[in-house]
Biopython code that builds the backbone (N, CA, C, O; Angstrom):
import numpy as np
from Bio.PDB.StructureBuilder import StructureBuilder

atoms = [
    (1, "UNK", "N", (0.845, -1.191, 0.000)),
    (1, "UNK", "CA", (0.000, 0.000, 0.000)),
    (1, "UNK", "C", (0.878, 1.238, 0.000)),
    (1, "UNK", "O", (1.806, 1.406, 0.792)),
    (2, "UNK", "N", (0.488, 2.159, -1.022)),
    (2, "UNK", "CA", (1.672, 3.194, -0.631)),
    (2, "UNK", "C", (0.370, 4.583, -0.838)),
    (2, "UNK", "O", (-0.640, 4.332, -1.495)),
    (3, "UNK", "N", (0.542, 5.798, -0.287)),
    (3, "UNK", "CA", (0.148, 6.923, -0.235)),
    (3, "UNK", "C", (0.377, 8.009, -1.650)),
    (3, "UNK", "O", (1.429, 8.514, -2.041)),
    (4, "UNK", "N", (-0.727, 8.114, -2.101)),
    (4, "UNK", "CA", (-0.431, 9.129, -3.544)),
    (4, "UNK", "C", (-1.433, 9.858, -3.564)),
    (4, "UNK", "O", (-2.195, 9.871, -2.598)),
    (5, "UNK", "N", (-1.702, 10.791, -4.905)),
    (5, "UNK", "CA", (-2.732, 11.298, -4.914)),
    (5, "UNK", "C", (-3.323, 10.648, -6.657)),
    (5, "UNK", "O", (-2.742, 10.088, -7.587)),
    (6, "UNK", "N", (-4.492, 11.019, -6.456)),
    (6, "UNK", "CA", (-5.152, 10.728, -7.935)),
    (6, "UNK", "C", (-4.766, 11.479, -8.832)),
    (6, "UNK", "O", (-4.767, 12.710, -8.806)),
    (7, "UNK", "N", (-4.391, 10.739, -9.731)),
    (7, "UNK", "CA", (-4.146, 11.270, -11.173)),
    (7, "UNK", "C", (-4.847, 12.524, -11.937)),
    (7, "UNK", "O", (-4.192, 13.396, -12.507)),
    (8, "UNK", "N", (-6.288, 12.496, -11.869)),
    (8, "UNK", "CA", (-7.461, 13.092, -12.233)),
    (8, "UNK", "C", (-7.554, 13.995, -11.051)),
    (8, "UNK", "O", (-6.741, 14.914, -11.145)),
    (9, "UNK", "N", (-8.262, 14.034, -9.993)),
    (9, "UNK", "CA", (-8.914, 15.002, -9.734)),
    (9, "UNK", "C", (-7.575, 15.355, -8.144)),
    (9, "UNK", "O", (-7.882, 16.224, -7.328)),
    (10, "UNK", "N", (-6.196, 14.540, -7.971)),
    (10, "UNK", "CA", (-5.290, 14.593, -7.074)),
    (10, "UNK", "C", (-5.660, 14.896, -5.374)),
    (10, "UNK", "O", (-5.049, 15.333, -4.399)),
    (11, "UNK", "N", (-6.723, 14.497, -5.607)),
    (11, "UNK", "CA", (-7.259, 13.726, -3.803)),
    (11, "UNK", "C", (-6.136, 12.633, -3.657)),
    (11, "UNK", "O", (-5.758, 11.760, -4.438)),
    (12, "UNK", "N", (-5.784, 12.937, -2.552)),
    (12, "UNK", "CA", (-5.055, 11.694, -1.773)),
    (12, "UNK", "C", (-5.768, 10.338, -1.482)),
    (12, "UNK", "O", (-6.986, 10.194, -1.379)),
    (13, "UNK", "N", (-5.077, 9.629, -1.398)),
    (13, "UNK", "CA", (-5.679, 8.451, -1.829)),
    (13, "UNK", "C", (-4.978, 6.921, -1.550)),
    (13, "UNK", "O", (-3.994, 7.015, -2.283)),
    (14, "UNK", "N", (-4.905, 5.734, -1.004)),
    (14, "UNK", "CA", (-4.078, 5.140, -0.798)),
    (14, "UNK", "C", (-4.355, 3.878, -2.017)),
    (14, "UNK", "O", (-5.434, 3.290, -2.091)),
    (15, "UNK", "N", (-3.105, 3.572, -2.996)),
    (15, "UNK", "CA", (-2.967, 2.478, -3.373)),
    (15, "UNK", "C", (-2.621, 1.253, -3.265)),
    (15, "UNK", "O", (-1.453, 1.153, -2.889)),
    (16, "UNK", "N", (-3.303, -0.025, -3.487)),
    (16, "UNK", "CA", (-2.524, -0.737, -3.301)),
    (16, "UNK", "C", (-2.254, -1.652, -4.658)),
    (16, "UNK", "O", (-2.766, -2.768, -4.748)),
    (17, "UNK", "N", (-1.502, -1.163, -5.601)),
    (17, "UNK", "CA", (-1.406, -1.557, -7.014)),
    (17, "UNK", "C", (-0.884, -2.757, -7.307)),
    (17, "UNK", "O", (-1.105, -3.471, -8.285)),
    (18, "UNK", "N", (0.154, -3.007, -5.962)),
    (18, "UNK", "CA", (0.612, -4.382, -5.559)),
    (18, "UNK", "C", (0.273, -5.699, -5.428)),
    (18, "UNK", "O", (0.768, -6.774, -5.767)),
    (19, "UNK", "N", (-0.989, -5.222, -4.676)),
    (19, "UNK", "CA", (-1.548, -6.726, -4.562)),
    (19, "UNK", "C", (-3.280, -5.770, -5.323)),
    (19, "UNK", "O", (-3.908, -4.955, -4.647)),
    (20, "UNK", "N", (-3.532, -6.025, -6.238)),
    (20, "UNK", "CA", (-4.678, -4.745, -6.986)),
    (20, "UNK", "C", (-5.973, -5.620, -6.620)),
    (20, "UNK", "O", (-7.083, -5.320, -7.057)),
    (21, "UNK", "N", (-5.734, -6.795, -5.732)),
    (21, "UNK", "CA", (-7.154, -7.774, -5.465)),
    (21, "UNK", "C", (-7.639, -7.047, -4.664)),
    (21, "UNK", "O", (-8.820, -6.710, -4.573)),
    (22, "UNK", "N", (-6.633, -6.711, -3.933)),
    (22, "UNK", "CA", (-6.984, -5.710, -3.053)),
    (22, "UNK", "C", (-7.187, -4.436, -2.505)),
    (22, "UNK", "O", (-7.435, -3.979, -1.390)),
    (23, "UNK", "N", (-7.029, -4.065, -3.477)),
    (23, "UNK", "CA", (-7.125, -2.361, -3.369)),
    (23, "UNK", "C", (-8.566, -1.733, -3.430)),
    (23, "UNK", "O", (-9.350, -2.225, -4.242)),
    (24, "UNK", "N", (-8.871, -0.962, -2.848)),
    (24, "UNK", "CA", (-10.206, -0.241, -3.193)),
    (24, "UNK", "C", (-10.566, 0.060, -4.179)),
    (24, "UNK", "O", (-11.793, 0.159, -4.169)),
    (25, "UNK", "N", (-9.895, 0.399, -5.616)),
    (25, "UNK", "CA", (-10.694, 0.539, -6.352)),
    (25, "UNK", "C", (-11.316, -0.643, -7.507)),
    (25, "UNK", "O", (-11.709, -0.522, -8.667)),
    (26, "UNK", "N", (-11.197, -1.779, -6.614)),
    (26, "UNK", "CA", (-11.828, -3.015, -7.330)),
    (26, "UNK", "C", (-13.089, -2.983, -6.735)),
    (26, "UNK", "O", (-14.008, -3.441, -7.413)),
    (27, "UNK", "N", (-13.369, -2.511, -5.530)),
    (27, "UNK", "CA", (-14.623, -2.122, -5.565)),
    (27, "UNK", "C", (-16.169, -1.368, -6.215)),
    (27, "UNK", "O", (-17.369, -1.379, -5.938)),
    (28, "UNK", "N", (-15.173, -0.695, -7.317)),
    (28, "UNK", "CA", (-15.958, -0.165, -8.116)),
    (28, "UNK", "C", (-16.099, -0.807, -9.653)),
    (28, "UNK", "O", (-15.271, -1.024, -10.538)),
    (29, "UNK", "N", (-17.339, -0.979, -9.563)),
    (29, "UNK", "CA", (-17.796, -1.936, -11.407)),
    (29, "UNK", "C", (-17.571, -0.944, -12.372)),
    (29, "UNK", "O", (-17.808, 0.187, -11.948)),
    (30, "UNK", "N", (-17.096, -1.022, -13.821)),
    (30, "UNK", "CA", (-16.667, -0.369, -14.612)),
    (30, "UNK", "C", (-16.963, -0.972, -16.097)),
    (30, "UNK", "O", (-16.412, -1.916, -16.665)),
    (31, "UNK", "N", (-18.077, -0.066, -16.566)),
    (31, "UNK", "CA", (-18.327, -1.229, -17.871)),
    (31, "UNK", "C", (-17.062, -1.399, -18.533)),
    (31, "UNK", "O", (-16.308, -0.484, -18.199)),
    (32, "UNK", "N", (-16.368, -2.440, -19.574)),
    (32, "UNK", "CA", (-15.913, -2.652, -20.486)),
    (32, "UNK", "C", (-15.302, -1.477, -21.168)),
    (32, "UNK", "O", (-14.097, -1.288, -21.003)),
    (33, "UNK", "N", (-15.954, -0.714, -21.871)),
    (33, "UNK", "CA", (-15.939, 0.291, -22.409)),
    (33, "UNK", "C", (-15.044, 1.338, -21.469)),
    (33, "UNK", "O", (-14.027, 1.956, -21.783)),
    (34, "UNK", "N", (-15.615, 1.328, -20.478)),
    (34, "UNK", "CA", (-14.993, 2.374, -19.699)),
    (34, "UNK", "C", (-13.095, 1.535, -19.043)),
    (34, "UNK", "O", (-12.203, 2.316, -18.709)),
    (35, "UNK", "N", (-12.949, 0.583, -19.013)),
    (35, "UNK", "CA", (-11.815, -0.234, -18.987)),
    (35, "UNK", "C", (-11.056, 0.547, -20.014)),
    (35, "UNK", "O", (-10.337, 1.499, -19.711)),
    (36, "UNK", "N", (-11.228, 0.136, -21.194)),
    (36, "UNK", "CA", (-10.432, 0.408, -22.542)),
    (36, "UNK", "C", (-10.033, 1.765, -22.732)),
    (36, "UNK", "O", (-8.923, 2.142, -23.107)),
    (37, "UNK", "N", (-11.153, 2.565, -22.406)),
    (37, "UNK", "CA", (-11.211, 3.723, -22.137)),
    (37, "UNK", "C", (-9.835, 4.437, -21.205)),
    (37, "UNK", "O", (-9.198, 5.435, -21.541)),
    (38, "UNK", "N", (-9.678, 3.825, -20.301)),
    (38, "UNK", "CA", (-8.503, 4.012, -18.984)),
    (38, "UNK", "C", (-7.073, 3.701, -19.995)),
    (38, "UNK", "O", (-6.166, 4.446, -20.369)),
    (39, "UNK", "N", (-7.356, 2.251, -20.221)),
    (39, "UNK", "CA", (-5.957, 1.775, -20.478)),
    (39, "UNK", "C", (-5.681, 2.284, -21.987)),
    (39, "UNK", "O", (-4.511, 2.495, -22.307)),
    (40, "UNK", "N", (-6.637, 2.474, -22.853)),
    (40, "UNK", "CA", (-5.644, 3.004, -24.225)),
    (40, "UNK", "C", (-5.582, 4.325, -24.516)),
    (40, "UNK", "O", (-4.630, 4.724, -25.186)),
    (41, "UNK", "N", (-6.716, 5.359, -24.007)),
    (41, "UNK", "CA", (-6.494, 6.689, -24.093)),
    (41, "UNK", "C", (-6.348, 7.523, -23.507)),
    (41, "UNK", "O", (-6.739, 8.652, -23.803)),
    (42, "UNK", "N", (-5.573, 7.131, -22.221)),
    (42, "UNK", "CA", (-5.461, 8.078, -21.016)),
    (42, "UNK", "C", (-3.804, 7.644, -20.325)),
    (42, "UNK", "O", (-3.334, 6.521, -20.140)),
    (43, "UNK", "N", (-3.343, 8.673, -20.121)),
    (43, "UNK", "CA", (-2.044, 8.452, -19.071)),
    (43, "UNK", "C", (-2.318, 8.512, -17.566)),
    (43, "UNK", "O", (-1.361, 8.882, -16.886)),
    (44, "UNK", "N", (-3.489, 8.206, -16.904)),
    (44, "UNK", "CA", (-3.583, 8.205, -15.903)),
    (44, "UNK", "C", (-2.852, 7.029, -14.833)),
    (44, "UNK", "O", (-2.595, 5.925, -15.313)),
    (45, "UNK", "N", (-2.752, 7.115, -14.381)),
    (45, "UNK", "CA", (-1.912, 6.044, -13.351)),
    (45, "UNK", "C", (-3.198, 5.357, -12.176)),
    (45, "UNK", "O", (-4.176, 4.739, -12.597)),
    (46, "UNK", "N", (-2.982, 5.581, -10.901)),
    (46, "UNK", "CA", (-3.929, 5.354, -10.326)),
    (46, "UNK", "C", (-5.251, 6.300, -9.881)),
    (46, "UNK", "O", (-4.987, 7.388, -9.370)),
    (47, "UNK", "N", (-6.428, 5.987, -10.027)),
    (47, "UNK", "CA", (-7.664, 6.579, -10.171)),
    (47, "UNK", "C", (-8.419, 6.581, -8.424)),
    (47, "UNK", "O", (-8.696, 5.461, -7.994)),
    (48, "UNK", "N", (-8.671, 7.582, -7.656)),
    (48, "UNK", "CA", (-9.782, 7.268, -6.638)),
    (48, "UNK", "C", (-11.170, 7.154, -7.220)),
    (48, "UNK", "O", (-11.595, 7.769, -8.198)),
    (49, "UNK", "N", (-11.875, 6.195, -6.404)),
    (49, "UNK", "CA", (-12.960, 5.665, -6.488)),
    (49, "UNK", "C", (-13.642, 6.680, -7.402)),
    (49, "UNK", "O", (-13.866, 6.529, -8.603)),
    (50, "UNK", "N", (-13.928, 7.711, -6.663)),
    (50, "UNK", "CA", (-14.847, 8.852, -7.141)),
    (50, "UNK", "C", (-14.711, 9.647, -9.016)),
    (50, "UNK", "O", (-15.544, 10.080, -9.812)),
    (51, "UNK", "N", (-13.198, 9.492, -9.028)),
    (51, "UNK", "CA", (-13.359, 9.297, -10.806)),
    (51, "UNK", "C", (-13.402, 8.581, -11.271)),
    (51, "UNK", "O", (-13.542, 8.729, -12.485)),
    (52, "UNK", "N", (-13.306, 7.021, -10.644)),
    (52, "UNK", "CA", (-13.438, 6.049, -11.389)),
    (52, "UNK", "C", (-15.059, 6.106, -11.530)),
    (52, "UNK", "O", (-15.472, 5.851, -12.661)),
    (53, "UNK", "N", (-15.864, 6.354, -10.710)),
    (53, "UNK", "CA", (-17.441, 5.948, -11.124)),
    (53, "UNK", "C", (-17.632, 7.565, -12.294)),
    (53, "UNK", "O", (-18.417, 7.692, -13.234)),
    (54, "UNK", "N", (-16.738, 8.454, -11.837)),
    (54, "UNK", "CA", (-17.352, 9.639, -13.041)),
    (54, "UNK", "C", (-17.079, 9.117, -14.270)),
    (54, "UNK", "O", (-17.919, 9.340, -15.142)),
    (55, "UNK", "N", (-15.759, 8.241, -14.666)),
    (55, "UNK", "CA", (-15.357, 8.083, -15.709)),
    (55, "UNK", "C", (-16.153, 7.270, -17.039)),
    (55, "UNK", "O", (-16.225, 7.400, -18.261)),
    (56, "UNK", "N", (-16.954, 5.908, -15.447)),
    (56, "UNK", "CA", (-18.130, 5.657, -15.606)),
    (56, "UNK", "C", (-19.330, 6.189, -16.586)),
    (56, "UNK", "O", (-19.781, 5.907, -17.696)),
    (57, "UNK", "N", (-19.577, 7.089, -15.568)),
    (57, "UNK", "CA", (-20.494, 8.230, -15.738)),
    (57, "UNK", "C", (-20.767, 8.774, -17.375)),
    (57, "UNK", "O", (-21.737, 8.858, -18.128)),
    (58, "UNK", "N", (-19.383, 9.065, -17.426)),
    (58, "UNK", "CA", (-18.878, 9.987, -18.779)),
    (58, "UNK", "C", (-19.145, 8.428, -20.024)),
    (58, "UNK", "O", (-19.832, 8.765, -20.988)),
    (59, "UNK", "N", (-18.898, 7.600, -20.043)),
    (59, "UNK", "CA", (-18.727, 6.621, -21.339)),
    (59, "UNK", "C", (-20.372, 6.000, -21.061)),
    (59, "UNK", "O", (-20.843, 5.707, -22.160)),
    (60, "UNK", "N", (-21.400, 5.709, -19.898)),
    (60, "UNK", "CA", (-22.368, 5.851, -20.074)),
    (60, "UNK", "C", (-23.202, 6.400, -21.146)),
    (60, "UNK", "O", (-24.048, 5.891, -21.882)),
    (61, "UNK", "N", (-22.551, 8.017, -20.983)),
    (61, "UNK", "CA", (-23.476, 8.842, -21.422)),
    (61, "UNK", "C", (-23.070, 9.264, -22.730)),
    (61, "UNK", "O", (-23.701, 9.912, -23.565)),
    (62, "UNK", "N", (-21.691, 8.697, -22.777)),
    (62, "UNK", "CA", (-20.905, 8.567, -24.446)),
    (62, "UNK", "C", (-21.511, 7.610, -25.067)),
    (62, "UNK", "O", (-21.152, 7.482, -26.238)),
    (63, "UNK", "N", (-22.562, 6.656, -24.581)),
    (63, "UNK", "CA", (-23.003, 5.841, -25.569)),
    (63, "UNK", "C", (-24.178, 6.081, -26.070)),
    (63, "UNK", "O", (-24.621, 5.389, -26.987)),
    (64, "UNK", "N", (-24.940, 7.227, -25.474)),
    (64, "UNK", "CA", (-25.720, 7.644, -26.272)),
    (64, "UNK", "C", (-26.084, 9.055, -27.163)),
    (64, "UNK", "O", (-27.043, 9.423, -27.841)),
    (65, "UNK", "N", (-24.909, 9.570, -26.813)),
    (65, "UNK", "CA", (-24.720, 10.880, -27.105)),
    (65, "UNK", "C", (-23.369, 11.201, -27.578)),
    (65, "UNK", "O", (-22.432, 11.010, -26.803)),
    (66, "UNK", "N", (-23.117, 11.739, -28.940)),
    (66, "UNK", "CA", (-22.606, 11.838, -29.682)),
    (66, "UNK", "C", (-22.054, 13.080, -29.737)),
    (66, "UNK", "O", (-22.815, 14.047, -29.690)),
    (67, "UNK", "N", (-20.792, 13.258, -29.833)),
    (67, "UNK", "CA", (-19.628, 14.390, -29.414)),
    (67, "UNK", "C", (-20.216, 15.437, -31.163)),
    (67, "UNK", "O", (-20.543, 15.107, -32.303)),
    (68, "UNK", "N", (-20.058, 16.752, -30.396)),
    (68, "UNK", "CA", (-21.373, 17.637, -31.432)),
    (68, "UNK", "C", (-20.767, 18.062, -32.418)),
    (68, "UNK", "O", (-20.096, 19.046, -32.111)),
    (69, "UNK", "N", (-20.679, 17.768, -33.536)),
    (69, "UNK", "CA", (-19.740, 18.346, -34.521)),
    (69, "UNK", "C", (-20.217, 20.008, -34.992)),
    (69, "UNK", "O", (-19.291, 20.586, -35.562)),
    (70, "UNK", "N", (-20.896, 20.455, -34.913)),
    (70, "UNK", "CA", (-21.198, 21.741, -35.309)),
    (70, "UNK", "C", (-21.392, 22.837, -33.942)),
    (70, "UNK", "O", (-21.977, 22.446, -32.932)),
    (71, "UNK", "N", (-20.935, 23.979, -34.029)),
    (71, "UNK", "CA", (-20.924, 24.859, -32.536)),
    (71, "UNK", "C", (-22.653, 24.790, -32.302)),
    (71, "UNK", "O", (-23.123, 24.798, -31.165)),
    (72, "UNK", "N", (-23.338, 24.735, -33.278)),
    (72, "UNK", "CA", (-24.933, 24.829, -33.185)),
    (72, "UNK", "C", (-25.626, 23.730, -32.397)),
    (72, "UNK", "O", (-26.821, 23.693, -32.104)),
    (73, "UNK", "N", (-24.199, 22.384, -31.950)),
    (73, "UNK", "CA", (-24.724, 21.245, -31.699)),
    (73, "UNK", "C", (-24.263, 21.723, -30.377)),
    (73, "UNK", "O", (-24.897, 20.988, -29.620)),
    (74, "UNK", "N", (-23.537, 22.516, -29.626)),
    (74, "UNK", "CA", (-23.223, 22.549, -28.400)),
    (74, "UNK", "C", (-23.633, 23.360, -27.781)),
    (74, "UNK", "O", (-23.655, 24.544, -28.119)),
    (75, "UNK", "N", (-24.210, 22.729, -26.327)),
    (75, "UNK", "CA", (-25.079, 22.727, -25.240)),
    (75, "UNK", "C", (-24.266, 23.644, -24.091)),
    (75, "UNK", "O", (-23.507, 23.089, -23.296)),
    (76, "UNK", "N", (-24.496, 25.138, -24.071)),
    (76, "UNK", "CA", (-23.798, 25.703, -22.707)),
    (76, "UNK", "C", (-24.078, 24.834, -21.783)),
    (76, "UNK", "O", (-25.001, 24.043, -21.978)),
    (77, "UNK", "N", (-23.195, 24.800, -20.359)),
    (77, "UNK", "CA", (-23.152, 24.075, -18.952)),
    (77, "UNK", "C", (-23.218, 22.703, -19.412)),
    (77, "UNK", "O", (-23.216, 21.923, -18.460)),
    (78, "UNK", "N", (-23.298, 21.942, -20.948)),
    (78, "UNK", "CA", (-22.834, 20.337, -20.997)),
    (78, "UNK", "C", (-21.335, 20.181, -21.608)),
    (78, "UNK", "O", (-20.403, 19.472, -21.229)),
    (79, "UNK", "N", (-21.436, 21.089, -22.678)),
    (79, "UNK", "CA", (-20.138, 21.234, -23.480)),
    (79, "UNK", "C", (-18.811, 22.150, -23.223)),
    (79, "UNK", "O", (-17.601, 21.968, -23.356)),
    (80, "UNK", "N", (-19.650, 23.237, -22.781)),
    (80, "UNK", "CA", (-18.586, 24.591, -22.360)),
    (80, "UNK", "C", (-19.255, 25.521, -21.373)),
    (80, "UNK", "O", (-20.424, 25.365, -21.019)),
    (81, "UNK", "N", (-18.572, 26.367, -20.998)),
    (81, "UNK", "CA", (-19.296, 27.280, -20.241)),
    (81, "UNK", "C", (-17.978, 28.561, -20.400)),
    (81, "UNK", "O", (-16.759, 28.406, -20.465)),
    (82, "UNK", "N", (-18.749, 29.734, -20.424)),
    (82, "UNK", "CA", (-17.538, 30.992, -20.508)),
    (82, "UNK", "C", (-17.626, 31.146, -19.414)),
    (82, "UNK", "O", (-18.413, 30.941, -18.490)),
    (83, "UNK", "N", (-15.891, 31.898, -19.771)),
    (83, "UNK", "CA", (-15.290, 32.450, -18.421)),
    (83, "UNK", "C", (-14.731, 33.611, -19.292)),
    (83, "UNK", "O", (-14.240, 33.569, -20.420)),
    (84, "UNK", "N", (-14.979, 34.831, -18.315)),
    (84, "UNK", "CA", (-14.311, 36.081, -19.010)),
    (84, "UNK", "C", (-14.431, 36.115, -20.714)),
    (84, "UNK", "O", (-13.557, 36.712, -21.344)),
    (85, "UNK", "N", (-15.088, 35.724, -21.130)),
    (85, "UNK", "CA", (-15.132, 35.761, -23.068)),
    (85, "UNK", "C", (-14.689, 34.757, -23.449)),
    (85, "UNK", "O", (-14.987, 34.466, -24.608)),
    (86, "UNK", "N", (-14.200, 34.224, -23.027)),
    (86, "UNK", "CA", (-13.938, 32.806, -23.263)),
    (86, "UNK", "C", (-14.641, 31.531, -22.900)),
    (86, "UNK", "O", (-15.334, 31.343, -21.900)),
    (87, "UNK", "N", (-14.301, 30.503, -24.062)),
    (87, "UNK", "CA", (-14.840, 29.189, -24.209)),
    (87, "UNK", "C", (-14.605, 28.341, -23.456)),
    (87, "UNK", "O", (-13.777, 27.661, -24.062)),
    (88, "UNK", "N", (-14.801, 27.803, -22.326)),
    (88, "UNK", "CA", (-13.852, 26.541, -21.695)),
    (88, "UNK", "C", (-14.806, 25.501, -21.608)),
    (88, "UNK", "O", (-15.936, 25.465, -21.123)),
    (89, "UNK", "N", (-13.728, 24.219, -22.493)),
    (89, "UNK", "CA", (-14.967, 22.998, -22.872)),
    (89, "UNK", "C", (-14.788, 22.249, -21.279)),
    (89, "UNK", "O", (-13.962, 22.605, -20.439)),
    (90, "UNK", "N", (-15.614, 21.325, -21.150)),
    (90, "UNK", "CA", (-15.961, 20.853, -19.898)),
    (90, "UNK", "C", (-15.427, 19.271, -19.991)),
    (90, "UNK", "O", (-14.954, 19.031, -21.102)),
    (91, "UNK", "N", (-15.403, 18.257, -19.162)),
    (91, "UNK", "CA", (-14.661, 17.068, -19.134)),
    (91, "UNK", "C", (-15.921, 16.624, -20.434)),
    (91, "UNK", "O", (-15.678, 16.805, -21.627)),
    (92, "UNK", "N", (-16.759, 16.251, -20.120)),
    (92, "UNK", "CA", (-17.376, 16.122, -21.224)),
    (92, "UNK", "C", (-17.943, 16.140, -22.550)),
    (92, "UNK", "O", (-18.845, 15.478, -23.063)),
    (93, "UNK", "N", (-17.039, 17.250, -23.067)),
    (93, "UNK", "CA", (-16.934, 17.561, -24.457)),
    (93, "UNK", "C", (-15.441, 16.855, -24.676)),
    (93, "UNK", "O", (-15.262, 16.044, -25.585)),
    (94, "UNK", "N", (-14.317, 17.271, -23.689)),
    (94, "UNK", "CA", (-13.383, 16.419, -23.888)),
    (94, "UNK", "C", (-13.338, 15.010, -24.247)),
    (94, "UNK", "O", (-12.635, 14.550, -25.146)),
    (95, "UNK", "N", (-14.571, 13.974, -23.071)),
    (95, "UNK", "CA", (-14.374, 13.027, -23.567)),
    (95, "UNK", "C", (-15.044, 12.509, -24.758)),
    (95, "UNK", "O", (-14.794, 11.542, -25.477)),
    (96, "UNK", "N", (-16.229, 13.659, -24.792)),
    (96, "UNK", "CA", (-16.858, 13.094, -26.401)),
    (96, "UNK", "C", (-16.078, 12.825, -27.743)),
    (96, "UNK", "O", (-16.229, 11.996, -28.641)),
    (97, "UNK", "N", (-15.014, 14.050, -27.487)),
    (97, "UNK", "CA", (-14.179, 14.508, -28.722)),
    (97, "UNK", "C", (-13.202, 13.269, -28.818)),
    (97, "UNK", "O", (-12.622, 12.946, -29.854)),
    (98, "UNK", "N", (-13.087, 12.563, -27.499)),
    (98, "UNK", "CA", (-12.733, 10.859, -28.544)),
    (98, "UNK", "C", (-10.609, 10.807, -28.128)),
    (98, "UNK", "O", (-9.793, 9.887, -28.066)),
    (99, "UNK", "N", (-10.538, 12.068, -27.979)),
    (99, "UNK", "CA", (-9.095, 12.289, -27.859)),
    (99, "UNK", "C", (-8.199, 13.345, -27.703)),
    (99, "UNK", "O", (-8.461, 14.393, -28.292)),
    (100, "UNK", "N", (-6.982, 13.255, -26.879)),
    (100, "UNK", "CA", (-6.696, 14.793, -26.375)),
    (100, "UNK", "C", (-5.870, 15.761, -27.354)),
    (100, "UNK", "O", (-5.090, 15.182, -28.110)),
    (101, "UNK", "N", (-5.942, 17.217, -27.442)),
    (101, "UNK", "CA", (-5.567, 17.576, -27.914)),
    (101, "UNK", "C", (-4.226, 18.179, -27.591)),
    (101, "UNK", "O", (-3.644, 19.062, -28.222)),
    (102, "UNK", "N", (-3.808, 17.512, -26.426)),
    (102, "UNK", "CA", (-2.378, 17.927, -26.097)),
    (102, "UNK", "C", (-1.924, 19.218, -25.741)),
    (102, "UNK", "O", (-0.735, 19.484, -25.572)),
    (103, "UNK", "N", (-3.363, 20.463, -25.562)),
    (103, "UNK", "CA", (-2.836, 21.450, -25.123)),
    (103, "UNK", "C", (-2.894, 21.614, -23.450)),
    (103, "UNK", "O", (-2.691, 22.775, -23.096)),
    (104, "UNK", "N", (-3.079, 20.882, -22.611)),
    (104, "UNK", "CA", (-3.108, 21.347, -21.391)),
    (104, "UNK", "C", (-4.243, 21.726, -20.770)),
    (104, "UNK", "O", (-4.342, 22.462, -19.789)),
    (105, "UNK", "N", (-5.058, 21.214, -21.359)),
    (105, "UNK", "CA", (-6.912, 21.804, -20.997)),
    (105, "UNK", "C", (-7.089, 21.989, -19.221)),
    (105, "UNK", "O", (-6.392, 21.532, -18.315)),
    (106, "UNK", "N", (-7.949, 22.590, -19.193)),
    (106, "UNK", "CA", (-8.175, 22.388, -17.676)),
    (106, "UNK", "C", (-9.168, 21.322, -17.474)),
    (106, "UNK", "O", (-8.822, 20.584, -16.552)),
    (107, "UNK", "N", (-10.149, 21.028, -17.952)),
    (107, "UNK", "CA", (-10.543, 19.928, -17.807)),
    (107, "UNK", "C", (-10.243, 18.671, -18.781)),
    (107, "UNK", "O", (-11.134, 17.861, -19.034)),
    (108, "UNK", "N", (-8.954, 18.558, -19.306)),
    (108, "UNK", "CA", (-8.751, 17.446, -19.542)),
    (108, "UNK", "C", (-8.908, 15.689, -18.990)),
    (108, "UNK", "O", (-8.376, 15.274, -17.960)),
    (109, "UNK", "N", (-9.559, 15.027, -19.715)),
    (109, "UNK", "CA", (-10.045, 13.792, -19.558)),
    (109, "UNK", "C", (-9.021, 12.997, -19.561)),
    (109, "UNK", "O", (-9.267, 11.840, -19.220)),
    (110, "UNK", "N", (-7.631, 13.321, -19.918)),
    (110, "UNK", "CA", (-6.932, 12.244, -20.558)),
    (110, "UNK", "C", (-5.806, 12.218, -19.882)),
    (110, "UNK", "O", (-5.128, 11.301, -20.345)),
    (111, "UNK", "N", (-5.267, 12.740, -19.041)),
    (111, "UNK", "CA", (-4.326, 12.502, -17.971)),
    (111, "UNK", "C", (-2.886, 13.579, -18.473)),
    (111, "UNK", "O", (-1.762, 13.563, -17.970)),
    (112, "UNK", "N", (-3.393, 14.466, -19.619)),
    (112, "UNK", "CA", (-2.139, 14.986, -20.183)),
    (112, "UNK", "C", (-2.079, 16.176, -19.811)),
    (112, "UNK", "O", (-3.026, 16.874, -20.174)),
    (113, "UNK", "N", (-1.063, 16.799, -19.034)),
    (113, "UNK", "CA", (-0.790, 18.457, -18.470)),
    (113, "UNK", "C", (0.258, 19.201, -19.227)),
    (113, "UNK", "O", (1.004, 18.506, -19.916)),
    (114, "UNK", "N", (0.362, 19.914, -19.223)),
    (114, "UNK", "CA", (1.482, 20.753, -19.267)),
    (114, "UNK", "C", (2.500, 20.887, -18.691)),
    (114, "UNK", "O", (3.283, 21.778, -19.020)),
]
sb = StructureBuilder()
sb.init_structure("model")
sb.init_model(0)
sb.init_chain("A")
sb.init_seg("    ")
for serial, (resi, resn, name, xyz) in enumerate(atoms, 1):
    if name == "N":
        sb.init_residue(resn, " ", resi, " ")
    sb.init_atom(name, np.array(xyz, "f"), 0.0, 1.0, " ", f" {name:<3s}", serial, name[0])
structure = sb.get_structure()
């Protein structure tokens, strides 16, 4: 067991990646989708519970809703919300969009900073 913080949202958090039968976050069910999701498009390392069920959350709702290709398709407070004149997309447009764009987002989905 060693002491870290989460990758995603960096709450402290204790792992135990070692023996992973045992660690807390096998406690949490994770469709399929949302598995693949972790391991091929994200650099995240270890996850607390609480993003693991958002991450959940997010590929749920990726399966029925389709990342908006036209600005006419996007939903203030689902997709973006301004700040000062500006656009800032939300984890959820991130993860619709399928993949990161490597600039350092603030709500990046994908484990990639600056």
């Amino acid at each position: 067991m060693q002491k870290q913080n989460c990758t995603h949202c960096h709450k402290p958090m204790i792992c135990n990646a070692n023996d992973i039968a045992n660690c807390d976050c096998q406690k949490v069910e994770l469709l399929d989708e949302t598995v693949a999701f972790l391991y091929e498009k994200t650099q995240h390392d270890c996850l607390c519970n609480d993003c693991l069920k958002k991450f959940d959350e997010l590929m749920k709702f990726s399966l029925t809703n389709k990342f908006p290709k036209r600005p006419t398709e996007m939903v203030e407070g689902l997709h973006f919300y301004m700040e000062n004149g500006f656009f800032v997309f939300t984890e959820t447009y991130h993860f619709l969009k399928g993949r990161c764009c490597k600039n350092g987002c603030r709500h990046c989905v994908y484990g990639i900073h600056k």
